[in-house]
C-alpha positions in Angstrom: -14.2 -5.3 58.3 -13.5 -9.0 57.9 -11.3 -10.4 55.4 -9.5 -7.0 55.0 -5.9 -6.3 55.5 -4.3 -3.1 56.6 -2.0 -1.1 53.8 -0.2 2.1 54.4 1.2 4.4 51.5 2.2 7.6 51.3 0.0 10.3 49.3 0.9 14.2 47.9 -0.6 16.4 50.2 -2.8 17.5 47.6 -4.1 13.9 46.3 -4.7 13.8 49.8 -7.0 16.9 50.4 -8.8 15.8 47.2 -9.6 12.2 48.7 -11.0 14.3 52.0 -13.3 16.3 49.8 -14.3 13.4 48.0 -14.9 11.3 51.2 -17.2 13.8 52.3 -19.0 15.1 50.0 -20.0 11.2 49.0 -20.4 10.6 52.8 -18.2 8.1 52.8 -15.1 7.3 55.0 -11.7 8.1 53.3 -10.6 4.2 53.2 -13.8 3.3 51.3 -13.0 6.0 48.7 -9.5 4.9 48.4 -10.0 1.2 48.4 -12.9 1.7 45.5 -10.5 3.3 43.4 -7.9 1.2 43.8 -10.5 -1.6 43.3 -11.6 0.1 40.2 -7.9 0.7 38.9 -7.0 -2.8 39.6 -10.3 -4.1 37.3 -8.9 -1.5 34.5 -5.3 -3.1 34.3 -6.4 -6.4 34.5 -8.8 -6.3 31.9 -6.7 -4.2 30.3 -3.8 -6.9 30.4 -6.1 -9.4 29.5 -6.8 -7.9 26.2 -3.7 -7.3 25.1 -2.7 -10.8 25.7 -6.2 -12.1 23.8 -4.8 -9.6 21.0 -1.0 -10.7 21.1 -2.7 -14.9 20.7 -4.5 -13.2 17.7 -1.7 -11.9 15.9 0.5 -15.1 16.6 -2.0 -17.1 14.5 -2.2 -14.5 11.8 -5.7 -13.5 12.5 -5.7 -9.9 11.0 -8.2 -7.8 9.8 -7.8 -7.6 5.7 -6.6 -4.3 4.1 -10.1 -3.8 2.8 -11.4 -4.3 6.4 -9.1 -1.2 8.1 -10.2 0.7 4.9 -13.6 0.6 5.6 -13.3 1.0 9.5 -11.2 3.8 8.7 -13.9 5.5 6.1 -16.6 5.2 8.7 -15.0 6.8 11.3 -13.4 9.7 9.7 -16.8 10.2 7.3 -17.8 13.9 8.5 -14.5 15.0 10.4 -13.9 17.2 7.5 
């Protein structure tokens, strides 16, 4: 594959066996499986990350929701869980 590198790690036996089943039963090879989810965890962090840094510039400049605000978001998702 061009542009790729080469990275060795170490799994549980049992992570391991999972991944197998995985890679076969999707047809796919075992680095394809494992480089997708790492691909996937990678996107999940980072946007992740991302957020909470969009959401820490929000609270330095004061930008809260009013008391009223969490009140209502609070009524309309516990309406019902009674």
């Amino acid at each position: 594959m061009a542009g790729s590198s080469v990275l060795t790690l170490r799994l549980d036996p049992k992570l391991k066996d999972q991944l197998d089943r995985l890679s076969k039963a999707t047809s796919r090879s075992r680095s394809f499986v494992a480089a997708e989810a790492i691909r996937e965890y990678v996107a999940l962090n980072n946007w992740q990350i991302e957020e909470t840094r969009k959401a820490l510039a929000e609270a330095d400049r004061g930008e809260f929701a009013s008391d009223q605000d969490a009140q209502r978001l609070f009524k309309k998702w516990t309406r019902g869980a009674r």
